[in-house]
TORPA-4810 file (N, C-alpha, C, O; in nm, 3 decimals):
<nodes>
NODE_1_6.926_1.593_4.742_6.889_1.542_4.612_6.910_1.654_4.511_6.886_1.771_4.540_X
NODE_2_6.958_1.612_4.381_7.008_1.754_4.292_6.962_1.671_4.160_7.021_1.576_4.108_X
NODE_3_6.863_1.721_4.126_6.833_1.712_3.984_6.913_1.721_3.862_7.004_1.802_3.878_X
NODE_4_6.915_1.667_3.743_7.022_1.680_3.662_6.933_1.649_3.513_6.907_1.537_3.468_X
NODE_5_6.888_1.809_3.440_6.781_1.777_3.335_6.902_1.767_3.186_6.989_1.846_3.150_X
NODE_6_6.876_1.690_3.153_6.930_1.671_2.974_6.821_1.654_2.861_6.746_1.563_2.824_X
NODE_7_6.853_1.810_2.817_6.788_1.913_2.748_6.752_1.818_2.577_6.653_1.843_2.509_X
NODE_8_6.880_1.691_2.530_6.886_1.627_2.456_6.799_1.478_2.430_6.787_1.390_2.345_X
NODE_9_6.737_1.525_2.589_6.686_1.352_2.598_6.587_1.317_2.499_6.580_1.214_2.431_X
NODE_10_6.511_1.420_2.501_6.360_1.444_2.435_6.271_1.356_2.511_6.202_1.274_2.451_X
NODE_11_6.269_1.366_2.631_6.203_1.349_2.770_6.190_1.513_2.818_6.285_1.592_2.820_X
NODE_12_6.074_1.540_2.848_6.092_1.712_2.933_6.100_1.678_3.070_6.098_1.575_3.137_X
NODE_13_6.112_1.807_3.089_6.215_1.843_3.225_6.115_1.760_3.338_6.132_1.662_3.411_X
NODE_14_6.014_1.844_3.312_5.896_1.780_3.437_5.937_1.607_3.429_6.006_1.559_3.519_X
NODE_15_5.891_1.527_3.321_5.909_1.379_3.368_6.038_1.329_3.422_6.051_1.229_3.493_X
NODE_16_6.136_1.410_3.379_6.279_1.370_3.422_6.293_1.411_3.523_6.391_1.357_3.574_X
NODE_17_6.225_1.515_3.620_6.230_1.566_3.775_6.119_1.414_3.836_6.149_1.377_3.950_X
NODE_18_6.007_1.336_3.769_5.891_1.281_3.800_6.008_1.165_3.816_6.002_1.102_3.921_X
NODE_19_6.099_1.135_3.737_6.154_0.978_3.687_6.267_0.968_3.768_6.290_0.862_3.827_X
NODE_20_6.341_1.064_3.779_6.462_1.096_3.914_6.403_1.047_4.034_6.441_0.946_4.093_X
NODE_21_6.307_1.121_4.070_6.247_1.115_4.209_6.218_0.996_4.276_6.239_0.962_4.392_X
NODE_22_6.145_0.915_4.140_6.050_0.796_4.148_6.221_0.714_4.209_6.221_0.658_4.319_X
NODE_23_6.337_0.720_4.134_6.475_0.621_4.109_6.518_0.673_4.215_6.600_0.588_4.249_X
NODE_24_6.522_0.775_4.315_6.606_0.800_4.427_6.492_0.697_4.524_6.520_0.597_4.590_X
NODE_25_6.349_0.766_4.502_6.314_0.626_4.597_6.250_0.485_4.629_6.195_0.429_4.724_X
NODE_26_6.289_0.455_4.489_6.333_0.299_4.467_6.484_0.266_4.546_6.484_0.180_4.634_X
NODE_27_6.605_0.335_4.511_6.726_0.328_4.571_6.768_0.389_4.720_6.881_0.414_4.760_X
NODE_28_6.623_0.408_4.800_6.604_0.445_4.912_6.716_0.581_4.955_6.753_0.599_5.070_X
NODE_29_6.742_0.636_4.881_6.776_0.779_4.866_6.703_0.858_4.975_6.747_0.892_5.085_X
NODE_30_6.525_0.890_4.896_6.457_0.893_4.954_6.328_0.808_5.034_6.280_0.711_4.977_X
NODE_31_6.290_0.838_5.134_6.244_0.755_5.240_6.100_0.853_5.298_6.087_0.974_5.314_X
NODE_32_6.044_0.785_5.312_5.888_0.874_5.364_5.983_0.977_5.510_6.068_0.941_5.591_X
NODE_33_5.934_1.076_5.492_5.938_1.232_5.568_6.110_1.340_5.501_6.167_1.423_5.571_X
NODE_34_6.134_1.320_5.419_6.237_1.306_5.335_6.175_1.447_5.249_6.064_1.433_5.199_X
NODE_35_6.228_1.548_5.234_6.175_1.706_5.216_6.274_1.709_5.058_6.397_1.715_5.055_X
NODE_36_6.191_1.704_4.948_6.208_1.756_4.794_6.282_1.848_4.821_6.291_1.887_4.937_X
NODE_37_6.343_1.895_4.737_6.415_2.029_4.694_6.287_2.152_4.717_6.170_2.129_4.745_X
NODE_38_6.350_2.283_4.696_6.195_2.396_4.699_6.225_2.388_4.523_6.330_2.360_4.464_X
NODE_39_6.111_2.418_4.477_6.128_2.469_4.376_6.228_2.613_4.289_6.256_2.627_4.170_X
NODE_40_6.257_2.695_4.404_6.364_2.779_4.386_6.504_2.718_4.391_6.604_2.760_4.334_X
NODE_41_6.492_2.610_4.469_6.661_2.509_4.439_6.701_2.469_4.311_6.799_2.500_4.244_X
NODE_42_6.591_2.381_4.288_6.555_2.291_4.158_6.612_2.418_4.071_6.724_2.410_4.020_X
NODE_43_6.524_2.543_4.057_6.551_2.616_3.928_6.699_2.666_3.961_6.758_2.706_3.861_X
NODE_44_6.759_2.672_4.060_6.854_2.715_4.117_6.998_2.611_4.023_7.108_2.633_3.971_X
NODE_45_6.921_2.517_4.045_7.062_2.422_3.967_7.063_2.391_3.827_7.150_2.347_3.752_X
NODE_46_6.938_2.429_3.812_6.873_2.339_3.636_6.897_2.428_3.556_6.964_2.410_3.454_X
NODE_47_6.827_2.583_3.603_6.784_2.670_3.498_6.656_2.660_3.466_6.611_2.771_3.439_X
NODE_48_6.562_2.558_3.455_6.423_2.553_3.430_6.296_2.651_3.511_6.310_2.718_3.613_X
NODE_49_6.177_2.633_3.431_6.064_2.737_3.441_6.078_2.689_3.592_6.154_2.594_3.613_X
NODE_50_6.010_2.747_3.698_5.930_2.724_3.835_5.795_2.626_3.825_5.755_2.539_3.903_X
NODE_51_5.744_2.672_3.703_5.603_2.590_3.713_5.622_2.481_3.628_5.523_2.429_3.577_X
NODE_52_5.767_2.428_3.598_5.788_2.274_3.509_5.815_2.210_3.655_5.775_2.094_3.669_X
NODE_53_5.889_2.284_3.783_5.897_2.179_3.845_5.770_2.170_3.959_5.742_2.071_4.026_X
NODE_54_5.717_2.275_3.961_5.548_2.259_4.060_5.474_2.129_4.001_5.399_2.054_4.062_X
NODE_55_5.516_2.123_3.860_5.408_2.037_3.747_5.467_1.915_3.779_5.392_1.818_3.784_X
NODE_56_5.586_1.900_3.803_5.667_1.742_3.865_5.600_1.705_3.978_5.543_1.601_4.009_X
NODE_57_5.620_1.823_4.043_5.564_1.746_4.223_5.423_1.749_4.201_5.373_1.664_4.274_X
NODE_58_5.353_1.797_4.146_5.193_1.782_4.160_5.178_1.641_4.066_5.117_1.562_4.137_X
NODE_59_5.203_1.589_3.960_5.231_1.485_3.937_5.269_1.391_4.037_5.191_1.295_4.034_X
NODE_60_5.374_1.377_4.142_5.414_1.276_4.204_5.342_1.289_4.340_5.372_1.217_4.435_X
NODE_61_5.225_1.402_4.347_5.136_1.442_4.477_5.040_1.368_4.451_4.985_1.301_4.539_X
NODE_62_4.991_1.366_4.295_4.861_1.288_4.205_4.864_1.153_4.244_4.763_1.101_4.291_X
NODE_63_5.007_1.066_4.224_5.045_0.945_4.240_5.024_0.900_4.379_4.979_0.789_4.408_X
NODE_64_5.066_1.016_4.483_5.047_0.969_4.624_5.164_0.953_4.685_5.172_0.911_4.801_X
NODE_65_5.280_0.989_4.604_5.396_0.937_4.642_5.453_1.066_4.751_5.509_1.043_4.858_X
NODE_66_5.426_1.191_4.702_5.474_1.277_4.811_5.323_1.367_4.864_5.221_1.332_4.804_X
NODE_67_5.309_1.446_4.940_5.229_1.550_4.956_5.313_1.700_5.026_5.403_1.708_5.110_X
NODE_68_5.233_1.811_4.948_5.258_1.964_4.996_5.258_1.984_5.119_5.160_1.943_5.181_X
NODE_69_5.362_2.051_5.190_5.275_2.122_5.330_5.297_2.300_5.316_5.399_2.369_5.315_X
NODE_70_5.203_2.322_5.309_5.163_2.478_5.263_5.296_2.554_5.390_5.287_2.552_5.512_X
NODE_71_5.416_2.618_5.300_5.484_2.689_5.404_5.610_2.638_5.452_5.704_2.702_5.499_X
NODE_72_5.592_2.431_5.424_5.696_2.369_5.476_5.797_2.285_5.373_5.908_2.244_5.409_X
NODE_73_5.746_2.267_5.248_5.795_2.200_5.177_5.714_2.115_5.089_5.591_2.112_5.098_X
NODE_74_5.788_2.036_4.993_5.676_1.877_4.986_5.789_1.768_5.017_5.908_1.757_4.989_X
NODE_75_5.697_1.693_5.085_5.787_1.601_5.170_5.742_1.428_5.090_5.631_1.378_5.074_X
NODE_76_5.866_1.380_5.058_5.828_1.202_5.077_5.675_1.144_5.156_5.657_1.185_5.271_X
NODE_77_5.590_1.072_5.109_5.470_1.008_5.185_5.471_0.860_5.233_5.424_0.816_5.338_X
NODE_78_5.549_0.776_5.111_5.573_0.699_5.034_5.696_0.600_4.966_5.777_0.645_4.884_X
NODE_79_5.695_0.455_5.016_5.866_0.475_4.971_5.833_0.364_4.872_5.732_0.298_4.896_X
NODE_80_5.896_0.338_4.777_5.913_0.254_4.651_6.029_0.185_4.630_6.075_0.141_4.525_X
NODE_81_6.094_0.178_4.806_6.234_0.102_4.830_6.190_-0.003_4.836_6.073_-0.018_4.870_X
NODE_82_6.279_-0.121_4.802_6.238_-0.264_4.829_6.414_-0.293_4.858_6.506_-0.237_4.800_X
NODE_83_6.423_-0.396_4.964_6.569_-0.428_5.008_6.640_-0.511_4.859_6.760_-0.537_4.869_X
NODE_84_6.592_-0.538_4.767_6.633_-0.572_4.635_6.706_-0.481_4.585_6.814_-0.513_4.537_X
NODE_85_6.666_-0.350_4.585_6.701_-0.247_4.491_6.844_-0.140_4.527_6.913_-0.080_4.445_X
NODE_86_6.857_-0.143_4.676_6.964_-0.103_4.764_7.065_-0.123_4.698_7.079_-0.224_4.630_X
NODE_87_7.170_-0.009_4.710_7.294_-0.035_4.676_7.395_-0.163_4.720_7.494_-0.199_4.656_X
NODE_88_7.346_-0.222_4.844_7.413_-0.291_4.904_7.373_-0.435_4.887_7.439_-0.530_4.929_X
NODE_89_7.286_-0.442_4.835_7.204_-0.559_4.795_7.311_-0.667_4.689_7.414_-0.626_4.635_X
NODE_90_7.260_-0.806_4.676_7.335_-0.898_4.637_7.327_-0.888_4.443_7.406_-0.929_4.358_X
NODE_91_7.152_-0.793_4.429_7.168_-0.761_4.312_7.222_-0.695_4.245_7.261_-0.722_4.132_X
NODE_92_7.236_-0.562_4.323_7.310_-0.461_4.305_7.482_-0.481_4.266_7.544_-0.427_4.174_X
NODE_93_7.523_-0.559_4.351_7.679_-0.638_4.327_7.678_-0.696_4.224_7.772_-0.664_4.152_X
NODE_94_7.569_-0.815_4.159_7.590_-0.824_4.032_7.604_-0.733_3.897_7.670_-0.725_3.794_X
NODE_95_7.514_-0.680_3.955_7.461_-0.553_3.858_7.634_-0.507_3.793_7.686_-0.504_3.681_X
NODE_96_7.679_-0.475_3.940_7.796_-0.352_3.928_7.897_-0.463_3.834_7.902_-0.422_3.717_X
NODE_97_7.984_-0.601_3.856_8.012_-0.658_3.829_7.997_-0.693_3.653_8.081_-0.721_3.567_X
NODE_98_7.858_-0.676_3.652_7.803_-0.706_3.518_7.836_-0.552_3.398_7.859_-0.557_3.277_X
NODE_99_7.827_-0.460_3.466_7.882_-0.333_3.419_8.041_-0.287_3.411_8.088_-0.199_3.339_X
NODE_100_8.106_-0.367_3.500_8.267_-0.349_3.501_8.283_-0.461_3.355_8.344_-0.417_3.257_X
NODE_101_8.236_-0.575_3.353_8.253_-0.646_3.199_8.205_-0.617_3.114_8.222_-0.682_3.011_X
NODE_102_8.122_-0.505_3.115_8.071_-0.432_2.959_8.194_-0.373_2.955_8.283_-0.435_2.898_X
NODE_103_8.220_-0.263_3.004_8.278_-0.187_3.040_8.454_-0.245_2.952_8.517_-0.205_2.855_X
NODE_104_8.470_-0.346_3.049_8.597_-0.425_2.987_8.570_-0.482_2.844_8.666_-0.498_2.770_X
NODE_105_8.484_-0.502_2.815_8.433_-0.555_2.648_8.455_-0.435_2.547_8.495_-0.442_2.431_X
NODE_106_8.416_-0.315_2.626_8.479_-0.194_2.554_8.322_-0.162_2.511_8.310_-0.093_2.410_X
NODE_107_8.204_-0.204_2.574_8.114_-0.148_2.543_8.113_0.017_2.635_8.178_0.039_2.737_X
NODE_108_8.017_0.121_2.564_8.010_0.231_2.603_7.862_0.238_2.704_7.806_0.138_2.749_X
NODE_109_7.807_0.412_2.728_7.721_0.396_2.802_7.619_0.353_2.712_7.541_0.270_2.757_X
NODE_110_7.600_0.397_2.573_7.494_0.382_2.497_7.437_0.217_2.483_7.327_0.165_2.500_X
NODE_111_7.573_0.162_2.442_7.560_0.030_2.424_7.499_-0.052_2.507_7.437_-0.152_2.469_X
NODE_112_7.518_-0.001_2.673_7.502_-0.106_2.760_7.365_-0.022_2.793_7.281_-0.075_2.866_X
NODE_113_7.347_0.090_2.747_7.147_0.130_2.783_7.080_0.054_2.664_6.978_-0.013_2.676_X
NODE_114_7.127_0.067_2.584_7.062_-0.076_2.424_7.033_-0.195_2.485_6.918_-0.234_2.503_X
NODE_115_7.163_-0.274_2.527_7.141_-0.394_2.559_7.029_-0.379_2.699_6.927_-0.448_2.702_X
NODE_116_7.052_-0.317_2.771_6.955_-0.374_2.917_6.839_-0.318_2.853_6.750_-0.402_2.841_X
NODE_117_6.799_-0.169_2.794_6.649_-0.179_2.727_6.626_-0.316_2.672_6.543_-0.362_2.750_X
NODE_118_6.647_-0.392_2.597_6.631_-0.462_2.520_6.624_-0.580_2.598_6.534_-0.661_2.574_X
NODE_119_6.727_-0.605_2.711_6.643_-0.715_2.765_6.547_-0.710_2.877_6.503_-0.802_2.946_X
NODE_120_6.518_-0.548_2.883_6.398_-0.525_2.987_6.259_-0.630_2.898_6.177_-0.722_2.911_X
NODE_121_6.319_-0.522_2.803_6.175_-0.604_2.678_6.160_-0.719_2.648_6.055_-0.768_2.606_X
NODE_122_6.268_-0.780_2.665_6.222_-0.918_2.634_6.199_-0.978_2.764_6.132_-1.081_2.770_X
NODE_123_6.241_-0.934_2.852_6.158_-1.013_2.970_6.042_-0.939_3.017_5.998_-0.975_3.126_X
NODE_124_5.998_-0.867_2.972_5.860_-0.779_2.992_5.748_-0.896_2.856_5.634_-0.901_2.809_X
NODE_125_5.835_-0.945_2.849_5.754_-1.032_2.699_5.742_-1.133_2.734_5.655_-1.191_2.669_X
NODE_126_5.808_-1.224_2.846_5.855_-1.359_2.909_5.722_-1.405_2.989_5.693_-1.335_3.085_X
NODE_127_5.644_-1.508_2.961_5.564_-1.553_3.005_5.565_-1.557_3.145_5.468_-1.551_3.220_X
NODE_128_5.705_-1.569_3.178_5.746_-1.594_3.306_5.759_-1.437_3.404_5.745_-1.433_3.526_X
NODE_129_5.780_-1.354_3.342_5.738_-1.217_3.386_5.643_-1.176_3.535_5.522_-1.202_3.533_X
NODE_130_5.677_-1.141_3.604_5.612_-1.115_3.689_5.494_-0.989_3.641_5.522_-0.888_3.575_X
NODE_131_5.364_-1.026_3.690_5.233_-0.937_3.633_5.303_-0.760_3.582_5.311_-0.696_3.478_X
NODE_132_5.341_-0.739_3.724_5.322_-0.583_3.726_5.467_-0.539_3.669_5.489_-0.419_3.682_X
NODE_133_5.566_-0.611_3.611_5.673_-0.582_3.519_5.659_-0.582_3.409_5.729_-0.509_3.338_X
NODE_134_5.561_-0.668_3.357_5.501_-0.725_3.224_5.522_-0.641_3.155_5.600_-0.696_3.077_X
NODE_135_5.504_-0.477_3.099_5.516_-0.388_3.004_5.584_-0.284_3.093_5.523_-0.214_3.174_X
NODE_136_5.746_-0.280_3.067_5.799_-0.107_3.093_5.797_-0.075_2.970_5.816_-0.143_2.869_X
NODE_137_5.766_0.061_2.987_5.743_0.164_2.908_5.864_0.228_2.912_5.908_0.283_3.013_X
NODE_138_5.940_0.221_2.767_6.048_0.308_2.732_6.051_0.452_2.835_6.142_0.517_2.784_X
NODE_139_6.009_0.513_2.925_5.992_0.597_3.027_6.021_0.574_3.166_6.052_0.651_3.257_X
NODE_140_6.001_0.437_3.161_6.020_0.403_3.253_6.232_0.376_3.316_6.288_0.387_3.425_X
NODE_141_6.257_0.358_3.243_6.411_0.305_3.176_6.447_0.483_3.228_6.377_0.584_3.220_X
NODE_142_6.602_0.458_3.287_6.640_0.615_3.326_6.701_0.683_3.187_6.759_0.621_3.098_X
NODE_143_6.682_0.781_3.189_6.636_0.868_3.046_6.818_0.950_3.054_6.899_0.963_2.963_X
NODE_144_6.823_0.977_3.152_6.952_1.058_3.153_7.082_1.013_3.188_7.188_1.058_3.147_X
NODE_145_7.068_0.935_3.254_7.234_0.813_3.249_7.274_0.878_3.389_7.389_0.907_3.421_X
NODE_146_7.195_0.890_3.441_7.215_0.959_3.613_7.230_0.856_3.686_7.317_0.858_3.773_X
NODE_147_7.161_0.760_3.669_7.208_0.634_3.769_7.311_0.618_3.901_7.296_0.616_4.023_X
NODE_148_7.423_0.607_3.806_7.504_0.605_3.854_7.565_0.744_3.942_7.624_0.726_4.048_X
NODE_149_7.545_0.871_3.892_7.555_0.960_3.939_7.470_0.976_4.069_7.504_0.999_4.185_X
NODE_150_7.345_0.956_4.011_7.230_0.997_4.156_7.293_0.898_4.280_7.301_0.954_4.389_X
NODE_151_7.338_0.756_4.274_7.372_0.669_4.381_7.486_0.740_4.470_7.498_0.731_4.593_X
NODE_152_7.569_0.813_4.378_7.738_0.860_4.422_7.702_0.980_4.486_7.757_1.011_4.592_X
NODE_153_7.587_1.073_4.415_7.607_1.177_4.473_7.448_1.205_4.556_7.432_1.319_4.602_X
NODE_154_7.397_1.161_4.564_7.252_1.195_4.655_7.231_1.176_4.802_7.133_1.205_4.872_X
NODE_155_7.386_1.103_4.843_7.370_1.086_4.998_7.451_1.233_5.031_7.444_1.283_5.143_X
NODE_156_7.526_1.293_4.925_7.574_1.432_4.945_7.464_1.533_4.961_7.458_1.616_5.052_X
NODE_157_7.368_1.517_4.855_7.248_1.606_4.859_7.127_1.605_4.882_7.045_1.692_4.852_X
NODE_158_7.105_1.465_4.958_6.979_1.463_5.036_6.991_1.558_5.160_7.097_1.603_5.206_X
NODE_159_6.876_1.580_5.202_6.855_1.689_5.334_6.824_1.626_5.420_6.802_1.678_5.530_X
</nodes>
């Protein structure tokens, strides 16, 4: 897994190490016993403080999603995969499909993060909404346009 902070987002580093993490394991990237980067990696690739990315994982330790082992790492606890979300999935094919015709429309990346924010929100507004989708939070939405990157390249840099 290789972190990738954009200094422009006006998201800081810590939530964008918190929001990566959370999206590798939704996209089952990562998987419970699944060992984080050390924090000397992380700063190793980023450039960032040591204690922006301690402040990530103690955040995602808070949540429950990973825990420390004093000496060994911090490891996955927790997975936030659902067979929906998989690359291989029937959604996922639309998805991609649905992005090759932006794409051909001559929309850019910006355009097509506008439009899907926008209809996150309006179906976060949809009566029909499932409870716990009901309000994403502009934070929630990937901040750095890694997406696509993290899918291509994280089976390279998982451990």
């Amino acid at each position: 897994m290789r972190y990738r902070i954009d200094r422009r987002s006006g998201v800081t580093a810590y939530m964008q190490i918190v929001l990566q993490t959370k999206q590798a394991m939704r996209l089952g990237v990562l998987v419970p016993g699944s060992r984080l980067p050390t924090a000397r990696e992380v700063v190793a690739t980023t450039a960032i403080n040591p204690n922006t990315v301690h402040k990530a994982y103690r955040e995602l330790e808070h949540e429950g999603l990973v825990e420390s082992r004093r000496g060994a790492g911090t490891f996955v606890v927790r997975s936030l995969s659902r067979p929906e979300t998989l690359s291989s999935s029937s959604l996922s094919g639309g998805l991609r499909e649905w992005l090759r015709e932006a794409h051909a429309a001559g929309l850019d990346r910006d355009d097509v993060t506008a439009l899907f924010t926008a209809l996150i929100e309006e179906y976060g507004a949809s009566p029909h909404a499932p409870e716990k989708e009901a309000s994403p939070s502009a934070r929630d939405v990937p901040t750095t346009g890694e997406t696509s990157d993290m899918q291509h390249t994280s089976t390279e840099d998982a451990e």
